[in-house]
C-alpha positions, 0 to 999 in steps of 0.5 A: 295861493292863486288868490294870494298871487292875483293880489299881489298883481292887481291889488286886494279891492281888485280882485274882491271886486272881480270875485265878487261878480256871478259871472265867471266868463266876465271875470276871465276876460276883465282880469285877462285884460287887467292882467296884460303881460302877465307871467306864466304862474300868474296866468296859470293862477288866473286859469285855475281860478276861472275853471274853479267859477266855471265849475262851481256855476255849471250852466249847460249841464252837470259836472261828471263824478270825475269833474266833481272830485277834481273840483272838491279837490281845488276848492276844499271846504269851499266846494258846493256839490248842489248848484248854488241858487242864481240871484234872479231865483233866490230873489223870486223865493224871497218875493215869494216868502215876503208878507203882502204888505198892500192894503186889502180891500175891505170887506165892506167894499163894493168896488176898489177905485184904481190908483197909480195907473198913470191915466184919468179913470173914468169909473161908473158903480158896478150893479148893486155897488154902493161902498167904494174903496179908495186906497190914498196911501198907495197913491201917494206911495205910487210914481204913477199918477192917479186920477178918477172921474167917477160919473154919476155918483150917487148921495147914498154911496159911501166912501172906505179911505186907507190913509198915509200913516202921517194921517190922525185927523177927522173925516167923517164926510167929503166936506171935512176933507176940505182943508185937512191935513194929511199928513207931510204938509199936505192938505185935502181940497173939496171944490163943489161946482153948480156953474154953467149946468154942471154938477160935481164934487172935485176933491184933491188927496195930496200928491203922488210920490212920482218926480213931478208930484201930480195931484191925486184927485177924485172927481164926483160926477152927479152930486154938489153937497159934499156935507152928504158923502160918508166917508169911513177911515180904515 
């Protein structure tokens, strides 16, 4: 009946708006102010809605047994005795419960390359590390930008890529990176630099998924043939 008179007054959109919210206090002075000269049974009707979704959030501390009968008495069937779940807790479990959808690692990997980070990593093989994982799909996937100088790469370590689900093409070196398509019209770059005393192998992945859609790169310091980089495809 409350209900019935707020709707009357405001509007049925109103006032699903204004039930609709988590927060009992904000509704009170929104519909108060909405309200304005209200008549007594349309305030009386507001009271009894705000002390039912005060009531039916308790924050500071539970309700007594006599509170608790008193509001399974207003609300009916709608009454909960256990407080509901707050958005934030609800989204936690559900974040919880989710599968991980990232990539893991290889077991054959060494060392993971760091993507979206936002800065140029500069990376050096950890002791023993030849196999080195590079996740492009997360890359791209990242509003973050993600560039890598790898110093002092070796001819004998190898590449593991996770590539855009767009990817179906052949990359069995770093050389037939060069001019690939990989997928949403993108294409790879392999750029293999000798001049003035250097020696290195600069290669572009695409972009990321960020506004200004800066170029994933992977710089190889050290070497110059990229015929001789392995790379394997996950």
């Amino acid at each position: 009946d409350a209900v019935d008179e707020l709707e009357a007054a405001l509007g049925a959109d109103r006032v699903d708006e204004l039930l609709g919210r988590n927060e009992p206090q904000g509704q009170s002075v929104t519909m108060a102010a909405d309200l304005g000269t209200a008549d007594e049974g349309l305030a009386e009707a507001l009271q009894a809605i705000f002390e039912g979704a005060r009531a039916s959030w308790p924050t500071d501390e539970e309700l007594t047994d006599e509170q608790a009968l008193a509001l399974q008495s207003r609300l009916g069937e709608s009454y909960r005795p256990e407080r509901p779940e707050s958005f934030s807790e609800r989204k936690a479990r559900d974040e919880w419960d989710l599968p991980d959808e990232e990539v893991e690692p290889p077991d054959e990997a060494d060392q993971t390359l760091p993507v979206g980070s936002g800065d140029v990593e500069v990376v050096e093989a950890a002791d023993g590390a030849t196999t080195f994982f590079f996740d492009v799909a997360e890359a791209w996937a990242s509003e973050d930008m993600t560039q890598i100088v790898f110093e002092d790469f070796q001819e004998d370590y190898e590449l593991l890529v996770n590539m855009p689900a767009g990817f179906d093409g052949e990359l069995n070196t770093l050389a037939d990176l060069e001019g690939l398509d990989l997928g949403d019209g993108q294409l790879g770059v392999v750029d293999e630099v000798t001049s003035f005393g250097r020696e290195e192998i600069q290669t572009g992945w695409g972009q990321d998924g960020g506004d200004t859609e800066t170029a994933v790169t992977l710089d190889l310091m050290g070497v110059t043939d990229a015929s001789q980089i392995d790379v394997e495809v996950m």
